[in-house]
LUMPA-737162 format. One record per residue (C-alpha): residue number from 1; chain; x, y, z; residue in one letter. Coordinates in nm, 4 decimals. Layout:
LUMPA-737162
<r num="NUM" chaine="A" u="X" v="Y" w="Z" residu="a"/>
...
This chain:
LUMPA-737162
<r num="1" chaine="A" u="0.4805" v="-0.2125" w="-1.5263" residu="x"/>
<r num="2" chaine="A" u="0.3011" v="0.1311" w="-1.5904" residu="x"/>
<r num="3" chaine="A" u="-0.0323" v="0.1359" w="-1.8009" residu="x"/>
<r num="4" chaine="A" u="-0.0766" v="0.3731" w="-2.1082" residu="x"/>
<r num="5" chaine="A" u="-0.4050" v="0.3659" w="-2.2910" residu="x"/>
<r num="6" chaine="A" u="-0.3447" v="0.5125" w="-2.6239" residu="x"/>
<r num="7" chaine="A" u="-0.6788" v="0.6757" w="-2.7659" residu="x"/>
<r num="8" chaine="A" u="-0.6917" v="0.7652" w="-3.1698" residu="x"/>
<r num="9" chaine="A" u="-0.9312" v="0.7067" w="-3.4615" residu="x"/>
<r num="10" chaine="A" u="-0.5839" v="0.7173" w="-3.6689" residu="x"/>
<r num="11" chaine="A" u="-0.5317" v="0.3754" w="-3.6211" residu="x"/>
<r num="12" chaine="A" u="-0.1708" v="0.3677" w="-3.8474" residu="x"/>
<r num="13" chaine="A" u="-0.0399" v="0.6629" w="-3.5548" residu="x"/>
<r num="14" chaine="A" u="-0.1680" v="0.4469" w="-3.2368" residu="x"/>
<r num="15" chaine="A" u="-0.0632" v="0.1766" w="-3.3410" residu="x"/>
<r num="16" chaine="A" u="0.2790" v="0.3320" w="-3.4014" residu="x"/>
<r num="17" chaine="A" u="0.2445" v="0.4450" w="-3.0723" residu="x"/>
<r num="18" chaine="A" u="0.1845" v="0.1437" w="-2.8679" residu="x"/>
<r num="19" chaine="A" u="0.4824" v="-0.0205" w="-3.0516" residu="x"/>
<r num="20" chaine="A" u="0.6944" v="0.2845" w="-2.9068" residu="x"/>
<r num="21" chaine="A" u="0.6045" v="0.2469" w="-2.5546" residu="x"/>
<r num="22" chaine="A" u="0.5989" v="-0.1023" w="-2.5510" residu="x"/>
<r num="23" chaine="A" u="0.9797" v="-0.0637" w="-2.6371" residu="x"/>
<r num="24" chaine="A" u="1.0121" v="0.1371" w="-2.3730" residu="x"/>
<r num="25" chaine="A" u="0.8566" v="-0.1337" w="-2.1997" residu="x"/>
<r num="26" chaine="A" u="0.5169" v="0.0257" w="-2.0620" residu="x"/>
<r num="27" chaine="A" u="0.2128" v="-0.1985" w="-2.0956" residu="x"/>
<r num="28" chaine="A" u="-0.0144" v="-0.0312" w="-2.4176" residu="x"/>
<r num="29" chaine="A" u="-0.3743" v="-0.0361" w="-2.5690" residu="x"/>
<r num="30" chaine="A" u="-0.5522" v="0.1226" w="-2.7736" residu="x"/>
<r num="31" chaine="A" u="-0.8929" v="0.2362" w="-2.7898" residu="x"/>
<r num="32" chaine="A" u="-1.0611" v="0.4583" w="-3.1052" residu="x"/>
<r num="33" chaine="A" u="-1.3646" v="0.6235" w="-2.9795" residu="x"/>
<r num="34" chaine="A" u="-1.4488" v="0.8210" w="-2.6382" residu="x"/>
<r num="35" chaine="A" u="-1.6664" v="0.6031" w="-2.5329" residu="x"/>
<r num="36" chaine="A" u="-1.4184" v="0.2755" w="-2.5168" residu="x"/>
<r num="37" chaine="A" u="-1.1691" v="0.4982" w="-2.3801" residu="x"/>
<r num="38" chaine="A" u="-1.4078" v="0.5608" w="-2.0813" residu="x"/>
<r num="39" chaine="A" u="-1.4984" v="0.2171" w="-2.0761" residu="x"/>
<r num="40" chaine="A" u="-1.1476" v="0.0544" w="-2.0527" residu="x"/>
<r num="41" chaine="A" u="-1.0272" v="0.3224" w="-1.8228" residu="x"/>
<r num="42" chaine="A" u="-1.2763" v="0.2132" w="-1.5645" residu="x"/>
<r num="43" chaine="A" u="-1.2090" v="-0.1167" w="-1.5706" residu="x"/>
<r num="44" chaine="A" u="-0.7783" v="-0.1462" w="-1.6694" residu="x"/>
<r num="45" chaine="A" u="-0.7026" v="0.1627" w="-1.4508" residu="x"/>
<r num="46" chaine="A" u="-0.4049" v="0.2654" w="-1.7228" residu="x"/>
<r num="47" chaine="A" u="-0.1555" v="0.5002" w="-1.5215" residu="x"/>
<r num="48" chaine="A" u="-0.2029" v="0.7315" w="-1.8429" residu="x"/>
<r num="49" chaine="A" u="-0.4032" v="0.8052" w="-2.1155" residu="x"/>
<r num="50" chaine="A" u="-0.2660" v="0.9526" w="-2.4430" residu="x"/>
<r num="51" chaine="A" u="-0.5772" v="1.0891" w="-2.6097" residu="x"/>
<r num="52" chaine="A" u="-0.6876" v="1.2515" w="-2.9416" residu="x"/>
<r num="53" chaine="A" u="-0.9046" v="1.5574" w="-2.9248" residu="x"/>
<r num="54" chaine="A" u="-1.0515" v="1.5234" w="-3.2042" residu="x"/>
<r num="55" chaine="A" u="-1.2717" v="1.1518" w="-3.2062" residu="x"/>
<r num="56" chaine="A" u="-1.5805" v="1.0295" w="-3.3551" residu="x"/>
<r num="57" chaine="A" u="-1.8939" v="1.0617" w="-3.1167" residu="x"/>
<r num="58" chaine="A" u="-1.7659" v="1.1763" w="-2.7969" residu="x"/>
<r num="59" chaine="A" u="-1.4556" v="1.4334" w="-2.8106" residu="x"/>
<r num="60" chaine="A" u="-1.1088" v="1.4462" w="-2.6582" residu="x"/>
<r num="61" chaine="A" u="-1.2564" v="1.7479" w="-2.4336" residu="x"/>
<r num="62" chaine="A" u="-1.5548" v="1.5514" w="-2.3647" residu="x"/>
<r num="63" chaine="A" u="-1.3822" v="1.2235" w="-2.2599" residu="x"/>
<r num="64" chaine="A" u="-1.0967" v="1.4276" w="-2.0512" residu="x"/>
<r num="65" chaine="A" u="-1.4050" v="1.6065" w="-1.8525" residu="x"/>
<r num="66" chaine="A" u="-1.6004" v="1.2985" w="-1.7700" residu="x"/>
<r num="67" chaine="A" u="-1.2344" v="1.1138" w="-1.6632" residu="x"/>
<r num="68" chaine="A" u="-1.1891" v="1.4182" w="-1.3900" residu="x"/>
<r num="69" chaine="A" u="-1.5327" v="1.4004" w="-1.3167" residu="x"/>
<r num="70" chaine="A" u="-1.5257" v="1.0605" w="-1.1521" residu="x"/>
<r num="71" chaine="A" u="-1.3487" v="0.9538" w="-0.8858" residu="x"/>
<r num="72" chaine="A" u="-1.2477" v="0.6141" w="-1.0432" residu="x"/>
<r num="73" chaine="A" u="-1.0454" v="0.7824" w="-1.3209" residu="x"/>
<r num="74" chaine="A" u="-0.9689" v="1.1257" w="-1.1834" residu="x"/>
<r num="75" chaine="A" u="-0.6694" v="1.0010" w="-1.1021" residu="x"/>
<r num="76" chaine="A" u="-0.5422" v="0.8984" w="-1.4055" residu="x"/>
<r num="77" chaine="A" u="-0.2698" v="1.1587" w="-1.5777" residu="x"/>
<r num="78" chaine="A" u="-0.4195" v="1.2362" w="-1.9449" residu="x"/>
<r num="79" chaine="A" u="-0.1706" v="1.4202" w="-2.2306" residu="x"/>
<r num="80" chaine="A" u="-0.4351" v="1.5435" w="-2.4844" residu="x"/>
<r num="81" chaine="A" u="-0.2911" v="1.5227" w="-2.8362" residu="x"/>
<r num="82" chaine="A" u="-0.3962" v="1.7607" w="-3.1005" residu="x"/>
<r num="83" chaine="A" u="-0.3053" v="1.8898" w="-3.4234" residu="x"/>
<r num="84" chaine="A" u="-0.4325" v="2.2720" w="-3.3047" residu="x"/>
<r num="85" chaine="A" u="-0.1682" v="2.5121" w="-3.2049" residu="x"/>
<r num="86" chaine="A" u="-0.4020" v="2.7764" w="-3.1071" residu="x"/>
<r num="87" chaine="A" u="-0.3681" v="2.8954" w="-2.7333" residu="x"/>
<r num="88" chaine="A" u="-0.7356" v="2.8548" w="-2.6791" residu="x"/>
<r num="89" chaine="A" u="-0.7690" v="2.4906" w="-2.7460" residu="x"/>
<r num="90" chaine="A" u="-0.5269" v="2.4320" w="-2.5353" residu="x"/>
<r num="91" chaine="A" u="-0.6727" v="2.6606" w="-2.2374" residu="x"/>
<r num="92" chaine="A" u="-0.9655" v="2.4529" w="-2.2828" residu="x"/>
<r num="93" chaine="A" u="-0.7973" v="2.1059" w="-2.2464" residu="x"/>
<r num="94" chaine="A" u="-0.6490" v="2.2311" w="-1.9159" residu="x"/>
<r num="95" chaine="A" u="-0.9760" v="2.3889" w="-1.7837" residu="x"/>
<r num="96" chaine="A" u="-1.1880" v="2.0003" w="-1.8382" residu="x"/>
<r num="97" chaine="A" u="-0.8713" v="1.8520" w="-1.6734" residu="x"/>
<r num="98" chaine="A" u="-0.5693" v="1.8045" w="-1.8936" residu="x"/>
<r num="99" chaine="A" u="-0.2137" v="1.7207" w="-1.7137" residu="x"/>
<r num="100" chaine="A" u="-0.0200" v="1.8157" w="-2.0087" residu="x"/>
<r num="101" chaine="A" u="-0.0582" v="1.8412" w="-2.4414" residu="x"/>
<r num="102" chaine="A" u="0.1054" v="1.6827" w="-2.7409" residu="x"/>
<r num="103" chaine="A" u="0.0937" v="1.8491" w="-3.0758" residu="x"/>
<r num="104" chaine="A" u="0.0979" v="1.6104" w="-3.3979" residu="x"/>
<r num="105" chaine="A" u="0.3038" v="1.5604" w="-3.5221" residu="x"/>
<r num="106" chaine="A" u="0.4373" v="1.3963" w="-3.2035" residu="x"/>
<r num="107" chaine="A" u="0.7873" v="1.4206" w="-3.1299" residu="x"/>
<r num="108" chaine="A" u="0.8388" v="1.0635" w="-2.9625" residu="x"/>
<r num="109" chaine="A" u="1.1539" v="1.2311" w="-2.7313" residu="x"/>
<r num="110" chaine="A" u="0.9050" v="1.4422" w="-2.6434" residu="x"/>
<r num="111" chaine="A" u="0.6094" v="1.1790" w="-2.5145" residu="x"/>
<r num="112" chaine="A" u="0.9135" v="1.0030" w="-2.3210" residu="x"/>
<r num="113" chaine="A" u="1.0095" v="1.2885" w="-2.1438" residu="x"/>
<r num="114" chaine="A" u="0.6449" v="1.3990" w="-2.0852" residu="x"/>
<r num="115" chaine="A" u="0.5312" v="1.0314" w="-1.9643" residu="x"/>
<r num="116" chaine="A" u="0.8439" v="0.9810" w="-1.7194" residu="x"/>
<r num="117" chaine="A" u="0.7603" v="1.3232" w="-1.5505" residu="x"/>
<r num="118" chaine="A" u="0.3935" v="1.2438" w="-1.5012" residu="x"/>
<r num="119" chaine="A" u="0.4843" v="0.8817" w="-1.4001" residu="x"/>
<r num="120" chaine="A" u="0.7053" v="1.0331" w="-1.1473" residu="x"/>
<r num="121" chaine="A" u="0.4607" v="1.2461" w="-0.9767" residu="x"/>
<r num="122" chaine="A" u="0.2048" v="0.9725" w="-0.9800" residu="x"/>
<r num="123" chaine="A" u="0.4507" v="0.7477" w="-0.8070" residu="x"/>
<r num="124" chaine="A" u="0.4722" v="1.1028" w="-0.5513" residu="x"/>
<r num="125" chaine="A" u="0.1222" v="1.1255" w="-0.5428" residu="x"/>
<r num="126" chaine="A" u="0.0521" v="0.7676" w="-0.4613" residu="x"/>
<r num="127" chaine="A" u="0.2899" v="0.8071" w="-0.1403" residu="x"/>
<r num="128" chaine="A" u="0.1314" v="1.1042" w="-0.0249" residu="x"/>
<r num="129" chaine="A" u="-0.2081" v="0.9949" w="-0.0691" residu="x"/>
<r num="130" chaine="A" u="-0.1467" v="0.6693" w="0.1426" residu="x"/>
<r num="131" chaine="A" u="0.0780" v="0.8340" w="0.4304" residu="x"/>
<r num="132" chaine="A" u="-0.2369" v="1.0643" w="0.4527" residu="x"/>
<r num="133" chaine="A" u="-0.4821" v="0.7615" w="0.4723" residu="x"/>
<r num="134" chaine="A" u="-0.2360" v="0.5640" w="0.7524" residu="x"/>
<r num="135" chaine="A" u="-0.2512" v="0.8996" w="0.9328" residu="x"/>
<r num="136" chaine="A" u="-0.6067" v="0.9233" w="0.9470" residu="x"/>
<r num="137" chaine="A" u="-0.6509" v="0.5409" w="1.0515" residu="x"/>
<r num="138" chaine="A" u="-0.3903" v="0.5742" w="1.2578" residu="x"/>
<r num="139" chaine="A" u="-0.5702" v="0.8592" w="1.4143" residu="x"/>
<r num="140" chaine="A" u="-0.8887" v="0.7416" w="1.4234" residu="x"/>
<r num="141" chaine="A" u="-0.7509" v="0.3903" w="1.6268" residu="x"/>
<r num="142" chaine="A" u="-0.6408" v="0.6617" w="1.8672" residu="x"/>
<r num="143" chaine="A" u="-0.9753" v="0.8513" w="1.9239" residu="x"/>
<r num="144" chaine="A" u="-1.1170" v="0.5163" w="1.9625" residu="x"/>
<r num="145" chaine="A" u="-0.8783" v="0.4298" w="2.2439" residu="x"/>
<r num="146" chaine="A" u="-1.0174" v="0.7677" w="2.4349" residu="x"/>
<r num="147" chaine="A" u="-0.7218" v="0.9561" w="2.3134" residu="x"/>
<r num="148" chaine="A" u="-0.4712" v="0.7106" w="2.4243" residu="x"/>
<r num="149" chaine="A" u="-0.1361" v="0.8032" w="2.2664" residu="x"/>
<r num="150" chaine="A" u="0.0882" v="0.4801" w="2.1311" residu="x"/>
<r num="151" chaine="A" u="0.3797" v="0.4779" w="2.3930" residu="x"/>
<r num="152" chaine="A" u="0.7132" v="0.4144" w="2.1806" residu="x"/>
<r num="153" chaine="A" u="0.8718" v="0.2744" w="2.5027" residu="x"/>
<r num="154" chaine="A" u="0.6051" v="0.0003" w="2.5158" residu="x"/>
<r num="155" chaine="A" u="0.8081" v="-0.3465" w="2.5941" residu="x"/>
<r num="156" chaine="A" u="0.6691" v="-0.4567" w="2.2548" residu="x"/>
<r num="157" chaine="A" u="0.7726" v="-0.1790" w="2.0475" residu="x"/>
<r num="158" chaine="A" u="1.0910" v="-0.2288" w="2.2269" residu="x"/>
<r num="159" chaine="A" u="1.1142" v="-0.5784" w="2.1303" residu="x"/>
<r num="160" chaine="A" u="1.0124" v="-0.5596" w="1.8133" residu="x"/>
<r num="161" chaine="A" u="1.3111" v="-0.3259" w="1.7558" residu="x"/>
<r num="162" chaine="A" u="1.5682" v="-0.5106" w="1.8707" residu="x"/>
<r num="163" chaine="A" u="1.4609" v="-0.8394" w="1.7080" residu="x"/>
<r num="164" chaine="A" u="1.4243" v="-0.6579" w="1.3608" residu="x"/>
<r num="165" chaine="A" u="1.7666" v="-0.5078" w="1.4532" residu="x"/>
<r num="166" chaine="A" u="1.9556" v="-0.8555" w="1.5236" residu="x"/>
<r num="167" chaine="A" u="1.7849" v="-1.0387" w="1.2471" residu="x"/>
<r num="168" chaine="A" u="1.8621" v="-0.7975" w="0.9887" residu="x"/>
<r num="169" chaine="A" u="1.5301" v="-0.8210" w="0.7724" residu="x"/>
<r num="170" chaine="A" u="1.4871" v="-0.6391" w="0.4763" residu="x"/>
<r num="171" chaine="A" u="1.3529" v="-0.2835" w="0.5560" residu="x"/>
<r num="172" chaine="A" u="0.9979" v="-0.3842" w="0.3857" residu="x"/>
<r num="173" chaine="A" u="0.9644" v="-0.6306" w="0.5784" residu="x"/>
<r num="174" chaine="A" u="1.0915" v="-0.4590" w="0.9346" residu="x"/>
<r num="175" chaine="A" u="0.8142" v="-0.1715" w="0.8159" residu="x"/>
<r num="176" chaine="A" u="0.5671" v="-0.3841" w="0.8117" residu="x"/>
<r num="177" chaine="A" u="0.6496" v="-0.5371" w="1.1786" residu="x"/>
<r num="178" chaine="A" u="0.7072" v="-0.1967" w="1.3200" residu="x"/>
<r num="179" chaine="A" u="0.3371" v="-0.0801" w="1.1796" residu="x"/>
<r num="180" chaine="A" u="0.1582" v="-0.3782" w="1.3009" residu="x"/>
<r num="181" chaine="A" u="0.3166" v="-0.3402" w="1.6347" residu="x"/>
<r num="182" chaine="A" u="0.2270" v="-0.0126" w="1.6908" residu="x"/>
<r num="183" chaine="A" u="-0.1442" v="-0.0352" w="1.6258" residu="x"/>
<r num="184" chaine="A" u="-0.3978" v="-0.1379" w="1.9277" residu="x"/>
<r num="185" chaine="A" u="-0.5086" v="-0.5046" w="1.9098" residu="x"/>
<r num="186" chaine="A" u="-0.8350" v="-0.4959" w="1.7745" residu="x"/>
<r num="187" chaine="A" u="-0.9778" v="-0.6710" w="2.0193" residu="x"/>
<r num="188" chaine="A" u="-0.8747" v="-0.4020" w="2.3001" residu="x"/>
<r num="189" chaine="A" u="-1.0240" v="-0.1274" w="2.0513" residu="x"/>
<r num="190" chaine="A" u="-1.3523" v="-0.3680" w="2.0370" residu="x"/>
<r num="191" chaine="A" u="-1.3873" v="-0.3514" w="2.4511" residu="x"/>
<r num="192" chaine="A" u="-1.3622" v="-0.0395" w="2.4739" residu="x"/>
<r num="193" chaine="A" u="-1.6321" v="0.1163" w="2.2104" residu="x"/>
<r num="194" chaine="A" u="-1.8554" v="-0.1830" w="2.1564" residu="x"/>
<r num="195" chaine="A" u="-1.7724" v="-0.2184" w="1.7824" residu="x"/>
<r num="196" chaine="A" u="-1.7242" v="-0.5615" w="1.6724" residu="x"/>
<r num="197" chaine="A" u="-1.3434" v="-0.6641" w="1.6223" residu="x"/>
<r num="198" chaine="A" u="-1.4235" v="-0.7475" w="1.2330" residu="x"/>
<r num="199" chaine="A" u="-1.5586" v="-0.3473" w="1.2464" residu="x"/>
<r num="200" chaine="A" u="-1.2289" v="-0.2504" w="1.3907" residu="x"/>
<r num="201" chaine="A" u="-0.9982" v="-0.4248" w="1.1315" residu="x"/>
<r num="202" chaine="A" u="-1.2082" v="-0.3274" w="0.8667" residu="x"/>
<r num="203" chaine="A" u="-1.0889" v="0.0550" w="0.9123" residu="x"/>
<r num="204" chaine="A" u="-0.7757" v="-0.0974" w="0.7124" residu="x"/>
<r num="205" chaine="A" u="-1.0043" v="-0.1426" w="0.4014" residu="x"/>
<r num="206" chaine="A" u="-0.9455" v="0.2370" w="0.2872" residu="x"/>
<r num="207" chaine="A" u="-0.5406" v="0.1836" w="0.2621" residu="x"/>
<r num="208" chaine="A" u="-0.3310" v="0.0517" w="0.0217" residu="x"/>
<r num="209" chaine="A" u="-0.1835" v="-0.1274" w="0.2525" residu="x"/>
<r num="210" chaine="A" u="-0.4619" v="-0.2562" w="0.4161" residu="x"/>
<r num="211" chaine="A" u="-0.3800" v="-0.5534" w="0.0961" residu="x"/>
<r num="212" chaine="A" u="-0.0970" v="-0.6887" w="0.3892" residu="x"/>
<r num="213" chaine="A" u="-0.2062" v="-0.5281" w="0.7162" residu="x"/>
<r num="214" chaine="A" u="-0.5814" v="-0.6596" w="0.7031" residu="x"/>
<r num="215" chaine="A" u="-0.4607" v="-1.0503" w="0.7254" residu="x"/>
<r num="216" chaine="A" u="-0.1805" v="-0.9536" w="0.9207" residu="x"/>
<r num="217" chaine="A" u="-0.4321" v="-0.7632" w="1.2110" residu="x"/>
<r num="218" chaine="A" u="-0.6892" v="-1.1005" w="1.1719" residu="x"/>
<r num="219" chaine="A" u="-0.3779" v="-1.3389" w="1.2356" residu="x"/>
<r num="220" chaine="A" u="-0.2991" v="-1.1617" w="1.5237" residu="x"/>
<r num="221" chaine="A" u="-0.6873" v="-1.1702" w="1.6484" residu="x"/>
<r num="222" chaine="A" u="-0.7125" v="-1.4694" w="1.5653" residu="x"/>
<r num="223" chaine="A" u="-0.6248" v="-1.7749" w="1.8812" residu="x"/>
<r num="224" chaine="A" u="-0.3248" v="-1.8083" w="1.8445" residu="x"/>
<r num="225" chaine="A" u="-0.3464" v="-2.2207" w="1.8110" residu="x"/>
<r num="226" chaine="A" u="-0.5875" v="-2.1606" w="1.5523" residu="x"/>
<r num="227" chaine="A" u="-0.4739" v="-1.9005" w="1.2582" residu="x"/>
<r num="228" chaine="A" u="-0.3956" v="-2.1673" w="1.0070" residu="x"/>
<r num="229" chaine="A" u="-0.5804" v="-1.9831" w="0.7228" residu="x"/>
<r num="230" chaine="A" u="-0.4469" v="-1.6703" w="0.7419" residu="x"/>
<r num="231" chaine="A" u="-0.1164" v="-1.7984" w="0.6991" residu="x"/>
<r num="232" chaine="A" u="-0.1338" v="-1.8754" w="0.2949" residu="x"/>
<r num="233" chaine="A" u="-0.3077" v="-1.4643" w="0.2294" residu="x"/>
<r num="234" chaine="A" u="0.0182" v="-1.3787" w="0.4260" residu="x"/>
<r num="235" chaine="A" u="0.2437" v="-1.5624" w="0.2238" residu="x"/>
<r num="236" chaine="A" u="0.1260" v="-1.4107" w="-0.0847" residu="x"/>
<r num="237" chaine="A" u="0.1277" v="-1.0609" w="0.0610" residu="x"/>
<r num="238" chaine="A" u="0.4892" v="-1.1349" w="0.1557" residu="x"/>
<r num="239" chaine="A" u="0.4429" v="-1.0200" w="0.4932" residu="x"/>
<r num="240" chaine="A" u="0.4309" v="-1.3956" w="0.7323" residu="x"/>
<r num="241" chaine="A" u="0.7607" v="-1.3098" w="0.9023" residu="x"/>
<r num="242" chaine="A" u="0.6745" v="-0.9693" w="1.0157" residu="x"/>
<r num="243" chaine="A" u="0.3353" v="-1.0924" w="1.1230" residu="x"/>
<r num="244" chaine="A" u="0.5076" v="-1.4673" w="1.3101" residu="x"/>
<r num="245" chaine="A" u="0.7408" v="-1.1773" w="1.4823" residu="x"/>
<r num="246" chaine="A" u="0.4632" v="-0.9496" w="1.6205" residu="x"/>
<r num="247" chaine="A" u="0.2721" v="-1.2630" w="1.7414" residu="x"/>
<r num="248" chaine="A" u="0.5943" v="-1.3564" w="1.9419" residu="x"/>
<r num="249" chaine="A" u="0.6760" v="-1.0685" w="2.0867" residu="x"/>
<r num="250" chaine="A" u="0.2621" v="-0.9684" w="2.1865" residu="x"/>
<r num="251" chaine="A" u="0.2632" v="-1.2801" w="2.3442" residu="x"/>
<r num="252" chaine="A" u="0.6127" v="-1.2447" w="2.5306" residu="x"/>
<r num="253" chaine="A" u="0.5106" v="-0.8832" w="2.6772" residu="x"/>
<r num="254" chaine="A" u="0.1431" v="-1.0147" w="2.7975" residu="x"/>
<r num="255" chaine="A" u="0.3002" v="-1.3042" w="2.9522" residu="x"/>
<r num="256" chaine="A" u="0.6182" v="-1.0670" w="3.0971" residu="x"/>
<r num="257" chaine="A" u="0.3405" v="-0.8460" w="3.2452" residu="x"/>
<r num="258" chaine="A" u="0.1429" v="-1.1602" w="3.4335" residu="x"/>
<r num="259" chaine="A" u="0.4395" v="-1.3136" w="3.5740" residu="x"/>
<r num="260" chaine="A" u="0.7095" v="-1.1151" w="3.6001" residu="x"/>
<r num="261" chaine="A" u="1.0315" v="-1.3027" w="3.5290" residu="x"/>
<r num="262" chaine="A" u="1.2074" v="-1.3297" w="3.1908" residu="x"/>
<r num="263" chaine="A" u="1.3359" v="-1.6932" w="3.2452" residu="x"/>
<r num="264" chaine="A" u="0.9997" v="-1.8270" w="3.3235" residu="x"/>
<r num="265" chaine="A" u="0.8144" v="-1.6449" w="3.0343" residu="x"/>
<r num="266" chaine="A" u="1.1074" v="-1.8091" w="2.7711" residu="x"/>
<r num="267" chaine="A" u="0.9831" v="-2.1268" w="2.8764" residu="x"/>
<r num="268" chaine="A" u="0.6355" v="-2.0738" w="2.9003" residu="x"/>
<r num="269" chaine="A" u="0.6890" v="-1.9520" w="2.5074" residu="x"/>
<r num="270" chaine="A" u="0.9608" v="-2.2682" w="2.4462" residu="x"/>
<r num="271" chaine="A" u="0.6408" v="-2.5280" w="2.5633" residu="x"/>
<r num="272" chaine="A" u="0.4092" v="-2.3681" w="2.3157" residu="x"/>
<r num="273" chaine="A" u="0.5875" v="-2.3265" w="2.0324" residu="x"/>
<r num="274" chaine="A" u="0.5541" v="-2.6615" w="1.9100" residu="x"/>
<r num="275" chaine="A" u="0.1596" v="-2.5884" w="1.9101" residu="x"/>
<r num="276" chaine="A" u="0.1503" v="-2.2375" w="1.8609" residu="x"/>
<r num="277" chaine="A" u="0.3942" v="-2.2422" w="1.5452" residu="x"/>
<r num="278" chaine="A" u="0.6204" v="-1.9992" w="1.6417" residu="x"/>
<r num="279" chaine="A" u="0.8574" v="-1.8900" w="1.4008" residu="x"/>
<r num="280" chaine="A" u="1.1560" v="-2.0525" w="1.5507" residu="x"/>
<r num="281" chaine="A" u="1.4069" v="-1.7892" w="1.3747" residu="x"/>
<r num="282" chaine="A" u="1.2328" v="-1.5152" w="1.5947" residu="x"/>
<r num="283" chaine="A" u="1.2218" v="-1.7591" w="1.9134" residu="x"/>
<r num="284" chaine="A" u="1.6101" v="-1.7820" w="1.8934" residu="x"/>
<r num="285" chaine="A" u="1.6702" v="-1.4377" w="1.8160" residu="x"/>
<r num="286" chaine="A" u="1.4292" v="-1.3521" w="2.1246" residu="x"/>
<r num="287" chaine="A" u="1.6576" v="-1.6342" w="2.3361" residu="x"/>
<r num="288" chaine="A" u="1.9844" v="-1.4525" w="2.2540" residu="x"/>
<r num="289" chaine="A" u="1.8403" v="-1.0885" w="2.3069" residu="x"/>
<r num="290" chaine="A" u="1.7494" v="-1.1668" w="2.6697" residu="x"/>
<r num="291" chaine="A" u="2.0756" v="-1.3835" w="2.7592" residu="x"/>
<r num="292" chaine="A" u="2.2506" v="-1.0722" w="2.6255" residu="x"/>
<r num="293" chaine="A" u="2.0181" v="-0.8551" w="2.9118" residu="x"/>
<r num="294" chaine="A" u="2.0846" v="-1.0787" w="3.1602" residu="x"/>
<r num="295" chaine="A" u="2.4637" v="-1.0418" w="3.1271" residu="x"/>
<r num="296" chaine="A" u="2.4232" v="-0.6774" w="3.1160" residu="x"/>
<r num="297" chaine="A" u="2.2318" v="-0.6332" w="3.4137" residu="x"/>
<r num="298" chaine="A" u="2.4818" v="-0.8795" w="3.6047" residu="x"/>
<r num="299" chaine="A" u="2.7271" v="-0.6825" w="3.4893" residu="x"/>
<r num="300" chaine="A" u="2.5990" v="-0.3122" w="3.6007" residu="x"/>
């Protein structure tokens, strides 16, 4: 539910306010001095910030400035509210960082409309800024691998593809999968430039969704008779299946590599399960995908 900090000495008009956009059913408070405004920003991280030019102690221009000055608020969208008209005050708000202005008194059409479009690019700008961050992880796993480019034909991309395909997974989910798939296992990365593998899956700590992908890339490093306690973190991330699936089909394309024969790695995979926990959904999906092969290959 978005966050709007509404910031007012006129405590009658914010409190009007919040009772407004908590029918519209944002989350509001209300803060009536620079300073608080500052400090609650910092530490709620509203999505917006409606907020009065014209405060006691610290002014709306003031506040606005030191809110695009640091990096933990820049972020946040501010609509400065004033009762000037005047060109000039408003020139001002937008040089210390306004995204948009109000004049009192408000038109509460006018704050909807306002708030939705600025909520909107957010939600924009939060998608760009994390496909730019997976890109540069993404890249630097690469340059740590000498340059190695991630081969879409790999058997476990493969796999992973046609198991999300037949069990029909919700596309969050099947994202998630298809992401942890493609990325090196840190323990290859580790081999190869003498980091440490806790080094390697710490380059996820700069993404949003390094939240699921951390526990997911430390279950997967982890022995595989032995990654009890990453389970629960996965569970609440909502991401266990994608990671149970990933583990499967890693350990199917090793063991396909080593000994060659389809049949014989099943049952390798069959005997373990019991102590390895496989996720027995993804086992008998896995089953059915390679009888399928085998009739299609007897067939051609």
């Amino acid at each position: 539910m978005p966050k709007i900090l509404v910031v007012d000495d006129n405590e009658q008009l914010s409190s009007m306010l919040k009772d407004v956009l908590e029918s519209w059913g944002y989350t509001a408070q209300i803060a009536t001095e620079g300073r608080a405004c500052l400090e609650i920003a910092r530490r709620e991280q509203p999505d917006i910030i409606l907020l009065d030019i014209m405060l006691p102690g610290l002014s709306g221009y003031e506040v606005c400035s030191e809110l695009k000055r640091s990096a933990a608020t820049q972020s946040i969208a501010v609509i400065m509210m004033t009762a000037l008209e005047d060109l000039e005050s408003r020139i001002h708000g937008y040089k210390v960082g306004a995204d948009n202005f109000l004049i009192k008194p408000i038109n509460y059409n006018e704050v909807k409309a306002i708030i939705e479009k600025l909520l909107k690019d957010k939600q924009y700008r939060d998608k760009l800024e994390e496909s730019c961050n997976v890109a540069k992880t993404l890249q630097t796993f690469e340059q740590l691998l000498l340059g190695q480019p991630t081969n879409i034909n790999a058997p476990n991309m493969v796999y992973c593809k046609k198991l999300l395909e037949s069990l029909n997974w919700d596309d969050a989910t099947a994202k998630k999968a298809l992401t942890a798939v493609m990325l090196p296992p840190p323990a290859e990365v580790a081999e190869r430039t003498g980091l440490s593998t806790d080094q390697i899956i710490h380059l996820t700590d700069s993404l949003k969704m390094g939240r699921w992908l951390k526990p997911m890339l430390q279950f997967l490093n982890a022995p595989v008779d032995n990654n009890d306690e990453y389970r629960a973190e996965l569970e609440k991330q909502d991401c266990l299946n994608a990671a149970e699936l990933v583990l499967l089909v890693n350990r199917y394309t090793t063991l396909l590599k080593e000994k060659q024969d389809r049949e014989l790695t099943f049952s390798i995979l069959k005997r373990e399960s019991s102590v390895n926990k496989y996720n027995k959904e993804v086992l008998k999906h896995l089953e059915e995908i390679l009888r399928a092969e085998k009739i299609l290959e007897s067939i051609r």
